[in-house]
C-alpha positions, -999 to 999 in steps of 0.1 A, spaced: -183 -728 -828 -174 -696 -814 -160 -670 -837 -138 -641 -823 -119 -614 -847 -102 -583 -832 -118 -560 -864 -87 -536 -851 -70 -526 -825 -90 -523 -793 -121 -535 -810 -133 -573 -806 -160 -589 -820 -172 -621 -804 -201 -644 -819 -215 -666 -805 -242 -686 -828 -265 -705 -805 -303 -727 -819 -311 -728 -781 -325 -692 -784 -357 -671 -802 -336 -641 -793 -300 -622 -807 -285 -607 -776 -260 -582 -791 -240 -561 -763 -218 -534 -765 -192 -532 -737 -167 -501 -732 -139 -512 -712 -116 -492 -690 -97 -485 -658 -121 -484 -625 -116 -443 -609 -138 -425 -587 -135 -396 -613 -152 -412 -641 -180 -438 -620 -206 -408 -623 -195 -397 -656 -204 -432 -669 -232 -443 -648 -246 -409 -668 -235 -423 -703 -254 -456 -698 -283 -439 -682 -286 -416 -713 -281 -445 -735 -316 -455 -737 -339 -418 -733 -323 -408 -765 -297 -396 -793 -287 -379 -821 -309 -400 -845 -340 -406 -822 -339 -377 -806 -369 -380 -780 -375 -414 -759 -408 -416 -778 -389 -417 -810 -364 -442 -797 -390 -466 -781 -406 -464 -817 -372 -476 -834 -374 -505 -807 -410 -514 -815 -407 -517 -856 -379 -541 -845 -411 -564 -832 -403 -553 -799 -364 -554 -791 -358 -544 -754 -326 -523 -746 -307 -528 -715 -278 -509 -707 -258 -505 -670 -224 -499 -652 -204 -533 -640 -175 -530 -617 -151 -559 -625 -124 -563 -602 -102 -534 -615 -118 -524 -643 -153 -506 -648 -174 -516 -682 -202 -497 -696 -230 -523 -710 -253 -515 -738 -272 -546 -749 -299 -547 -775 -323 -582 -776 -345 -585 -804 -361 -617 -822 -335 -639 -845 -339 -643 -885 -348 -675 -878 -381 -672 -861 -395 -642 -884 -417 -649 -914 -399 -663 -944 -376 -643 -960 -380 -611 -935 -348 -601 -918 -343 -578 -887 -303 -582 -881 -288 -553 -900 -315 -528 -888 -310 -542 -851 -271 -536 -854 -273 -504 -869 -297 -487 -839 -274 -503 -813 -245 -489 -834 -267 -457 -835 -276 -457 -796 -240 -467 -785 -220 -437 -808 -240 -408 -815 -257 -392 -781 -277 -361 -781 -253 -336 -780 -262 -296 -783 -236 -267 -782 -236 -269 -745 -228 -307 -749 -257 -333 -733 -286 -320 -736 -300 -304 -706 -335 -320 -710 -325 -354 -706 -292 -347 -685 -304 -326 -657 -330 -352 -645 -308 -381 -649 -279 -361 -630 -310 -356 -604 -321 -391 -601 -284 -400 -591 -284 -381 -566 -318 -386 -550 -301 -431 -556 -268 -415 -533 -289 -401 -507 -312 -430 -506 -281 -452 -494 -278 -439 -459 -309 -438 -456 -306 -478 -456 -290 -495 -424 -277 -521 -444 -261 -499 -473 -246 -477 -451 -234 -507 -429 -216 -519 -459 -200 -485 -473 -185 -477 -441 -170 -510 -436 -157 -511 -473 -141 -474 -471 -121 -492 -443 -110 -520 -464 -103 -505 -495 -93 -470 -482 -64 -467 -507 -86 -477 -530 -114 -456 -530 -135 -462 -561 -134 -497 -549 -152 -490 -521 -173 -460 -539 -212 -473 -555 -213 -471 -593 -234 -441 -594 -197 -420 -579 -200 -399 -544 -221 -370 -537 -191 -344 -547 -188 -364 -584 -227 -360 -591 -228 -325 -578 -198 -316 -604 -212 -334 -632 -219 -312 -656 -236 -313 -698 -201 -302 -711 -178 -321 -684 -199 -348 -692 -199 -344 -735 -159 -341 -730 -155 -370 -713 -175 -392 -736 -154 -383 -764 -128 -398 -744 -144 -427 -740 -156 -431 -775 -116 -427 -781 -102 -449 -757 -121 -473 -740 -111 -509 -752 -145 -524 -768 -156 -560 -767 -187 -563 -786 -208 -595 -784 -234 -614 -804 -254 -643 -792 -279 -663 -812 -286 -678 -841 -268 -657 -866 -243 -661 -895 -211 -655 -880 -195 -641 -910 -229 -622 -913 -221 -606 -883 -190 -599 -888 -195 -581 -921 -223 -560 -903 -202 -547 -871 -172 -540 -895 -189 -513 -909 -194 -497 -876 -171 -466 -878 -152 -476 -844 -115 -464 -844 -89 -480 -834 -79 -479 -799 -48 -487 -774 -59 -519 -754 -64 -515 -718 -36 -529 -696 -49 -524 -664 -54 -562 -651 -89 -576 -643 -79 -589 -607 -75 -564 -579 -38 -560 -567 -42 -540 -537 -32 -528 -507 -52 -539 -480 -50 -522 -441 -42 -532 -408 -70 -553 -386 -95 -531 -367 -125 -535 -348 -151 -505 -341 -184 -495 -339 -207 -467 -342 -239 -454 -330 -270 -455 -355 -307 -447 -349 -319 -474 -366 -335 -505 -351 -315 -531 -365 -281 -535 -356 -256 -543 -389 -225 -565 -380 -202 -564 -408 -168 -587 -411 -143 -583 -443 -122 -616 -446 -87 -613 -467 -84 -644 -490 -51 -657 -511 -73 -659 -541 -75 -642 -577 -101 -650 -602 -100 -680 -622 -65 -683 -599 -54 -722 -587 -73 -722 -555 -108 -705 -568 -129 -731 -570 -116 -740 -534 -125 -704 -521 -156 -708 -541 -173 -738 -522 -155 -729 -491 -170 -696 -489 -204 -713 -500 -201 -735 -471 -194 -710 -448 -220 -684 -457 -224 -681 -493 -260 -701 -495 -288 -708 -474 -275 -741 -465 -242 -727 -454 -232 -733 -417 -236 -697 -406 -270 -691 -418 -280 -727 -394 -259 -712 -365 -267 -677 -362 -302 -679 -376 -315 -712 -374 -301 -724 -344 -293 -694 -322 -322 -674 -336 -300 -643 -335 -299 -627 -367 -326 -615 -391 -300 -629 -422 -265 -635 -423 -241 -643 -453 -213 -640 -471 -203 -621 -503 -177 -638 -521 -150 -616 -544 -122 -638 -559 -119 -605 -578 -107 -581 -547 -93 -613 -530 -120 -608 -502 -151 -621 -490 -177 -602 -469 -195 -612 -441 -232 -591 -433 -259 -599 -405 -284 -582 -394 -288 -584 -356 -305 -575 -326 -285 -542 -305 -269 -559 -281 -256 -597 -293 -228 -585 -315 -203 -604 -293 -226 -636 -295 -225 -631 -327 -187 -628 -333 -185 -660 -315 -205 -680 -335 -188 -667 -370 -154 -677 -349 -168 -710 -343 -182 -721 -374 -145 -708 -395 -129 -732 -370 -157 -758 -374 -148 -757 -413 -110 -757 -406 -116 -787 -386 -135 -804 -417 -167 -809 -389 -194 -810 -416 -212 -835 -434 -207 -850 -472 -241 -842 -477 -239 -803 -465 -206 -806 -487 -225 -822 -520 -258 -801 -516 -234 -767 -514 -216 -782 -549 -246 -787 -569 -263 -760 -560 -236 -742 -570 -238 -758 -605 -274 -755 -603 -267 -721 -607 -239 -716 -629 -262 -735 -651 -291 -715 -650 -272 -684 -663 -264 -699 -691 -298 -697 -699 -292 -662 -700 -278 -647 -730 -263 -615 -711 -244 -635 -682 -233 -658 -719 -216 -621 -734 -208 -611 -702 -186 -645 -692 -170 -641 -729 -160 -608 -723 -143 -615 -687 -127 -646 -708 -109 -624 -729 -91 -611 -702 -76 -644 -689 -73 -664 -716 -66 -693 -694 -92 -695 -680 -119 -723 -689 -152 -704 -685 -175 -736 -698 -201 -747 -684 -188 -784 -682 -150 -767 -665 -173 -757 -642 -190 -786 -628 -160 -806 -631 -139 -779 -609 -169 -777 -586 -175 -815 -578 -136 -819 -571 -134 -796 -545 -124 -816 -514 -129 -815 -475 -90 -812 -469 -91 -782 -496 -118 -767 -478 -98 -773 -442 -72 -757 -460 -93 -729 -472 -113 -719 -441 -80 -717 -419 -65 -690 -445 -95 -661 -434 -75 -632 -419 -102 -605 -408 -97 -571 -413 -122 -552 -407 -152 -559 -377 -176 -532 -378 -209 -532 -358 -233 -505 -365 -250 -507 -334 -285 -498 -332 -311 -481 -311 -330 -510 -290 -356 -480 -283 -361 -469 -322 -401 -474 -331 -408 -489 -302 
């Protein structure tokens, strides 16, 4: 059974005691409002997370601490979550039950993630410069290396049009060029005492552990109490008129790039209907625009869709020869109407559900998607998250819902990036 316990305010502990793994997946997660201000300040944080701290103050000394724990591996990253960004520090390491007798690695385990996760290497000029300045370096080499890809810069262009009032929607994780060029070992140090201070934390263990164990371990940690964060997990928006542009690129490849508005909200009534509808459409490799665009017309090099029930949105990306964008328009047009007009078959329809659940089921064979789905069930505590409420939800999904689904698409943005038929040839 799963055991939850707010040990105070802000700070929730979640167990989650599991025979089916060898492994204890504990993760830390830091919780707070998604702004363009702070992306780079946290993608920092988490990047520092693992080269080293106040305790294990060189990476050699930390990868020691990991080793003596027979190997635990540390994981740590930046997650954008509808409206809300969450820092991830995750430590795996081998359960109590499958060390030799009597020989326990739990409360050491906890304690370096406690260690890693709270007490950063900080001088009197705040981070220290020997581990900042090439982190802060490597971010910006990741920002440039963007436009340098067709496809990236396809899809930021495109997404600061459809989320241009909401610009750290539409931003990477690693913040813009001006964020990274202002970051700073002080900026940085203040604003991690902020988050230390305020972020709402979920913390997670998965595996076979005492729950109560646990529980008597993390309440130690010397985590203050915090003000929960209100901001809502779904995305609420203000979304711009239609337009319909392109640019010149000197690239190869053109990059035809179509966001879709959806009535849909995560976990919401209709989900699971905008789930397998946008699966069907172009979500999968059996959808009906991957067969008509690629298959059949031979006209793209890929084409899909990227489903968001978080943003309300879905977005549609091919990459196409210069030249047959309006082809290619035709054919997307074609196969929404195809799907409004329920013309596909039951077995498109069943193979598009079960790989679906095919899926959903392999991550739970993952312990960080398990912490991960517990957190983002804390935050709508209506929603069923099991496995099971899955592949029930799934397998109900009909071809008059999905009619109903398809004829609901309202494009706002169509953005070619036209390329340059004459690049390397």
């Amino acid at each position: 059974m799963v055991f939850s316990k707010m040990l105070r305010s802000g700070v929730r502990l979640t167990v989650v005691p599991s025979q089916k793994f060898k492994t204890v997946t504990a993760t830390v997660n830091f919780i707070a409002p998604l702004q363009v201000a702070t992306l780079t300040n946290r993608q920092l944080i988490a990047n520092l997370w693992p080269v080293a701290n106040a305790h294990y103050p060189t990476p050699r000394a930390l990868t020691v601490a990991l080793q003596d724990l027979y190997g635990a591996s540390l994981r740590t990253g930046i997650d954008r979550e509808g409206a809300l960004s969450i820092a991830t520090c995750q430590l795996q390491f081998l359960s109590d039950s499958v060390l030799p007798a009597g020989e326990s690695i739990l409360g050491r385990a906890l304690a370096l993630l406690q260690t890693i996760c709270w007490q950063p290497l900080l001088d009197d000029q705040g981070y220290a410069a020997a581990f900042f300045t090439p982190e802060r370096d490597n971010l910006a080499h990741e920002l440039q290396s963007m436009t340098d890809s067709a496809e990236n810069k396809a899809v930021l262009t495109a997404q600061a049009q459809y989320f241009q009032d909401a610009p750290e929607q539409a931003a990477v994780l690693a913040g813009t060029p001006a964020t990274v060029a202002a970051a700073t070992p002080q900026g940085l140090a203040a604003y991690w005492r902020t988050m230390a201070a305020h972020d709402e934390i979920e913390i997670v263990v998965t595996g076979a552990v005492s729950p109560d164990q646990v529980a008597d371990l993390v309440a130690q940690w010397a985590v203050p109490a915090r003000s929960a964060v209100t901001t809502p997990l779904q995305w609420q928006g203000t979304v711009p008129a239609p337009r319909r542009w392109q640019t010149p690129a000197a690239f190869q490849q053109s990059q035809y790039i179509a966001i879709y508005q959806l009535p849909v909200t995560y976990y919401g009534p209709s989900y699971f209907d905008y789930l397998v509808t946008d699966a069907l459409f172009g979500g999968s490799a059996n959808s009906l625009l991957f067969a008509a665009v690629r298959e059949q017309a031979g006209l793209a090099y890929y084409a899909g869709t990227d489903f968001d029930a978080q943003t309300g949105a879905t977005m549609l990306q091919a990459g196409i020869d210069p030249g047959t964008a309006d082809q290619v328009r035709a054919i997307v047009k074609e196969t929404l109407a195809q799907l409004a007009a329920g013309d596909f078959s039951p077995e498109r329809l069943h193979s598009i559900q079960q790989e679906l659940i095919t899926n959903r089921l392999g991550e739970d064979d993952a312990q960080a998607a398990v912490n991960g789905r517990f957190v983002l069930a804390h935050r709508l505590p209506g929603a069923d998250m099991t496995p099971a409420a899955f592949r029930t939800a799934v397998s109900a999904v009909t071809p008059a819902a999905i009619q109903a689904c398809a004829g609901q698409y309202r494009l706002v943005v169509d953005y070619l990036q036209e390329g340059d038929a004459r690049d390397g040839q």
